[in-house]
C-alpha positions as CSV (number, residue, x, y, z in Angstrom):
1,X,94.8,173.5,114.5
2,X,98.2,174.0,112.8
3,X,100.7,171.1,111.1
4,X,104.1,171.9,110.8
5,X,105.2,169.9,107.4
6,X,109.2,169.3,106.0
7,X,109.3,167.2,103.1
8,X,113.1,165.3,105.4
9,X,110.2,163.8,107.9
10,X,107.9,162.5,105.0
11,X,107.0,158.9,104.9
12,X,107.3,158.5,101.2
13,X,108.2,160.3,97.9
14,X,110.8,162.6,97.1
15,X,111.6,166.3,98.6
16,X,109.6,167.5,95.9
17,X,106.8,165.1,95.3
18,X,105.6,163.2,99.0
19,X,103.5,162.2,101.4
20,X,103.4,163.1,104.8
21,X,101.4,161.6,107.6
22,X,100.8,163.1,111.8
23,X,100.8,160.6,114.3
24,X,97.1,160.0,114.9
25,X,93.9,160.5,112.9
26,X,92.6,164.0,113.2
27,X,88.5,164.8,112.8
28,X,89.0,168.0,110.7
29,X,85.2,169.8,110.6
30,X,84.4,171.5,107.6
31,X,87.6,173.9,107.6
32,X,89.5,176.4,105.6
33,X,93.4,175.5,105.6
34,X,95.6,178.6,105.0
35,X,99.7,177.5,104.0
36,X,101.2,179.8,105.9
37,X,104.8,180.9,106.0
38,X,106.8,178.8,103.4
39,X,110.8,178.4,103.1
40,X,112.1,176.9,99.8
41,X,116.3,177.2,99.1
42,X,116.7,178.7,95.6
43,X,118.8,175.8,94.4
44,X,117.2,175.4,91.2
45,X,119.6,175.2,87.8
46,X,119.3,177.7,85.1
47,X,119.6,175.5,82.8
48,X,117.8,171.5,83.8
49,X,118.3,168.8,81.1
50,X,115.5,167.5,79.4
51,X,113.3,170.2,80.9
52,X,114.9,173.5,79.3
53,X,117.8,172.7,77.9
54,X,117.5,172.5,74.4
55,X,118.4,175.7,71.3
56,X,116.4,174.8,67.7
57,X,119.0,176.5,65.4
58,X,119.1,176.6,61.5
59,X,122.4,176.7,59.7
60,X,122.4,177.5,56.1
61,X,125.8,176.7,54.2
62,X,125.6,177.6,50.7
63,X,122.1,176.2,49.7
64,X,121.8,174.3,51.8
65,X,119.7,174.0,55.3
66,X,121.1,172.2,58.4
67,X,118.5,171.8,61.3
68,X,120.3,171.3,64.6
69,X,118.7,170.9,68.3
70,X,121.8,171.6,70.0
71,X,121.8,170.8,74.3
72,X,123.4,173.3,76.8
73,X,125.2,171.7,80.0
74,X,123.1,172.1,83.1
75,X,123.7,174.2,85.8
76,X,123.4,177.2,87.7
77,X,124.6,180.5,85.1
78,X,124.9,184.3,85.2
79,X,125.2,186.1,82.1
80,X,129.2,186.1,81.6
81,X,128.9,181.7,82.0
82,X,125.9,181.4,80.2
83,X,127.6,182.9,76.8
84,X,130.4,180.1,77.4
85,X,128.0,177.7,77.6
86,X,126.3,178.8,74.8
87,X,129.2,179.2,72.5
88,X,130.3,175.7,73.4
89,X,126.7,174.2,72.7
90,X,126.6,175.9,69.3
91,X,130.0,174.4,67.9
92,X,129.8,171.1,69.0
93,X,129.0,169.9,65.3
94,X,128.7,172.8,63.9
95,X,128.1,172.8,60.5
96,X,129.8,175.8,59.3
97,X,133.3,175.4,57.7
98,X,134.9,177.3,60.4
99,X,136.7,176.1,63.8
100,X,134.9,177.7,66.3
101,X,132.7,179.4,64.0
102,X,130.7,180.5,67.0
103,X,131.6,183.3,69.6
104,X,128.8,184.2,72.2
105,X,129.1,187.4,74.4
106,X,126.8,189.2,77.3
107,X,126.5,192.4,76.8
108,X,125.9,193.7,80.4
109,X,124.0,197.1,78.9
110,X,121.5,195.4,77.6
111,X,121.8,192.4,79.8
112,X,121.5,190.4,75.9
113,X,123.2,187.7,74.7
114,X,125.2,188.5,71.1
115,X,126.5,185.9,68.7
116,X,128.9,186.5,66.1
117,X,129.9,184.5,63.5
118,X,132.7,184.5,61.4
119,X,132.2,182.2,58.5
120,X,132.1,181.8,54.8
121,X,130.2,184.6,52.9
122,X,127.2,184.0,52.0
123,X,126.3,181.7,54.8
124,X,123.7,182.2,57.5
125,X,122.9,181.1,60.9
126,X,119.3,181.3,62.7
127,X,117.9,180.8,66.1
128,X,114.1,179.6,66.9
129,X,112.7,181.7,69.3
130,X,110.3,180.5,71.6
131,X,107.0,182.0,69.6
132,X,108.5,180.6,66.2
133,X,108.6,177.4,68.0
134,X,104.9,177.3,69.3
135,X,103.1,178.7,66.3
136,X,104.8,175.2,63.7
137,X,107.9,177.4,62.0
138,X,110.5,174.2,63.1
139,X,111.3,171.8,60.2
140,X,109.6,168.9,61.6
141,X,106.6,168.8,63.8
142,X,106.9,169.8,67.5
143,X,105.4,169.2,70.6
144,X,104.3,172.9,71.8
145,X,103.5,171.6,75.8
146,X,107.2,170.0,75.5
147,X,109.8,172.2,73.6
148,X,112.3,171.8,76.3
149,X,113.9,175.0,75.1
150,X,116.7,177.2,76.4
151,X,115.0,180.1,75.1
152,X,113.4,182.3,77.8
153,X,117.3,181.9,79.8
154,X,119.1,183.0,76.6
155,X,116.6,186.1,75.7
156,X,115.2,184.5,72.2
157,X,111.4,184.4,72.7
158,X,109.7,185.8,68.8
159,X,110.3,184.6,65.9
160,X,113.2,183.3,64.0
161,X,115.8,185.4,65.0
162,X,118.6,185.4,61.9
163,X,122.4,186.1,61.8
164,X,123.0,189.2,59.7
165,X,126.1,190.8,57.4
166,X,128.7,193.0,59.7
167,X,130.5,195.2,57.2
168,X,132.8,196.5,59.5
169,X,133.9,192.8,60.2
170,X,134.8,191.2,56.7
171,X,132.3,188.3,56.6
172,X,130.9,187.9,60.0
173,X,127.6,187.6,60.9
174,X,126.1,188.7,63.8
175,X,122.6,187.9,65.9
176,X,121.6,189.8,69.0
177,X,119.0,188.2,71.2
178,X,115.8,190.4,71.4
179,X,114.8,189.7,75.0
180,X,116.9,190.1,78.6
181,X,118.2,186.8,79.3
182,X,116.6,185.1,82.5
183,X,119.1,183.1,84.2
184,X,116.6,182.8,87.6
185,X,114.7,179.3,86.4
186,X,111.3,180.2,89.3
187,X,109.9,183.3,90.0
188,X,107.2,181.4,91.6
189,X,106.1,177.9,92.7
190,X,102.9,176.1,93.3
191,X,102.0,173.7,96.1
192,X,99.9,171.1,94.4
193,X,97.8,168.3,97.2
194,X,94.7,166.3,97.7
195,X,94.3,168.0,100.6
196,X,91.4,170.9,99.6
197,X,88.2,169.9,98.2
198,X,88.0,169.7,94.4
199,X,87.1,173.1,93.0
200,X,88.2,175.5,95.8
201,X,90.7,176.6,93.6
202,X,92.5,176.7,89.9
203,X,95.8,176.9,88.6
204,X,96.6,178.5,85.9
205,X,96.7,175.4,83.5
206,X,93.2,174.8,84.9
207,X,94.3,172.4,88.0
208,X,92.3,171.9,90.5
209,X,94.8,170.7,93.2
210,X,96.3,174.1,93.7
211,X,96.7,175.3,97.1
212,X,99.2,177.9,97.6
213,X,101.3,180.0,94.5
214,X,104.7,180.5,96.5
215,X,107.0,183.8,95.6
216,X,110.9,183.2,94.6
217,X,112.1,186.4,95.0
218,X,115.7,185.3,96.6
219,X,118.8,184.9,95.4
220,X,120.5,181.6,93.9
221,X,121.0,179.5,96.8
222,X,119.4,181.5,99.3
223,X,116.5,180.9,101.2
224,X,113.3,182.2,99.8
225,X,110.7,182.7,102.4
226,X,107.0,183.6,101.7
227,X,104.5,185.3,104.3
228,X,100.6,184.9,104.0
229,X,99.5,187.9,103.3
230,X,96.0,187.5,103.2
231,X,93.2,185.6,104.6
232,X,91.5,185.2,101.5
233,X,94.7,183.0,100.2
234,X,93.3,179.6,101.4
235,X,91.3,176.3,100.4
236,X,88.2,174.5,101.2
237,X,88.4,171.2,103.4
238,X,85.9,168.9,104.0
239,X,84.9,167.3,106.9
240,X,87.2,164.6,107.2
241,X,89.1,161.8,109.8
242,X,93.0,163.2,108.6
243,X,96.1,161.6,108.5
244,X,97.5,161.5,105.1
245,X,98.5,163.8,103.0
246,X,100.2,164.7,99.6
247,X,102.1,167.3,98.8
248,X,103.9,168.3,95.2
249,X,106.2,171.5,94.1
250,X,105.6,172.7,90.9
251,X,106.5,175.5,88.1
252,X,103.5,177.3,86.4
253,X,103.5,174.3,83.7
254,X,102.5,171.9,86.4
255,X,105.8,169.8,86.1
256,X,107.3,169.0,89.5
257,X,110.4,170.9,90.5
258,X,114.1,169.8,90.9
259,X,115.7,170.6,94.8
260,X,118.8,169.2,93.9
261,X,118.6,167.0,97.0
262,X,117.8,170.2,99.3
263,X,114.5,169.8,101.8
264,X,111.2,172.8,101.6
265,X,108.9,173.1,104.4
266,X,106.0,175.1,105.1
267,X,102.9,175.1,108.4
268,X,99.3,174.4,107.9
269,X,96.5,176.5,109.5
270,X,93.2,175.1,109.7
271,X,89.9,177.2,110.8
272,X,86.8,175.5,110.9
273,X,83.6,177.4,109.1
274,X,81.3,178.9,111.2
């Protein structure tokens, strides 16, 4: 038996977090269910408020230590609007005795974002990378599970990553981002559902509602579309009268993905056990 599913002809939920229901009750022996060819639009935001959106950065005037989570606008970037974003996140409030005291550039070599500086001698600026973050270096405690950072789009994922001197440059400093920034928010997605039996599969936070990893390799705003490629890619089901169903689209963190008001759909393939 095959079920074609789109989360538009759902009977409840969201596009990204619903139920879906066929007509009449279906005896389903003891099966496996393969998700066969999936289409999901690559509409996701680089950058998603509340979810990644936050930089942790330090800013030391004098003697003095300011601690500031700063918040970069949502949206889709590449690496030339991601600096102006940046830049504008980073002074708004900036402590630093200088009108735009910040100046953020991609440097399309080395696909890195650079920050210069140009403040008072003697003054310092640092970014908390992503590890910094996790392993307690923040001023106050954090929640590791829920940073909410920016960092894997911007390229800051080690430690604290500090503005130095540039002698050819009077008194600017200078920070250079030690990782490629990301700007592509999935590289792949998971299709969580009550549909398989408990235990015929794991994600990689140790769920056990798992039942297809889907590939984003498209890009922004195209269709991504991923084949099963192998039999071995499926889930157990139980012998069951079937109607209902529950379906949810997630990152590899188990939080439930934004559409931005776009639809997914994918078909279900069921082969009973012999």
């Amino acid at each position: 038996m095959k079920i074609y599913v789109d989360s538009r002809h759902r009977v409840s939920g969201t596009n990204e977090d619903f139920v879906w229901q066929i007509p009449e009750t279906v005896d389903i022996p003891d099966s496996w269910c393969y998700i066969d060819c999936v289409l999901i639009p690559n509409v996701f935001y680089s950058i998603r408020q509340g979810y990644n959106s936050k930089l942790y950065l330090k800013e030391r005037v004098g003697s003095t230590d300011y601690f500031r989570v700063i918040q970069i606008e949502p949206g889709q970037y590449n690496g030339i609007t991601l600096a102006t974003a940046v830049t504008a996140a980073m002074n708004a409030g900036s402590n630093l005795a200088v009108t735009g005291a910040y100046s953020v550039t991609y440097d399309v070599t080395t696909s890195k974002l650079n920050i210069a500086s140009a403040t008072t001698a003697g003054n310092q600026f640092t970014i908390f990378g992503e590890i910094a973050l996790k392993s307690g270096q923040w001023n106050t405690p954090i929640d590791a599970v829920n940073i909410a950072s920016a960092n894997k789009v911007c390229g800051f994922n080690e430690g604290q990553l500090v503005g130095t001197a540039n002698p050819t440059v009077g008194s600017q400093i200078v920070l250079v981002g030690d990782s490629v920034i990301d700007v592509q928010r999935h590289h792949c997605c998971y299709i969580h559902s009550d549909l398989g039996e408990p235990g015929s599969s794991w994600g990689c936070r140790g769920e056990s509602d798992v039942i297809r990893r889907v590939v984003i390799d498209s890009a922004q705003n195209s269709l991504s579309i991923d084949r099963h490629s192998t039999s071995w890619d499926a889930v157990e089901v139980g012998n069951k009268a079937l109607r209902s169903m529950s379906f949810r689209l997630c990152d590899d963190n188990g939080v439930t993905v934004d559409l931005r008001g776009h639809h997914w759909s994918f078909s279900l393939v069921f082969h009973e056990k012999l």
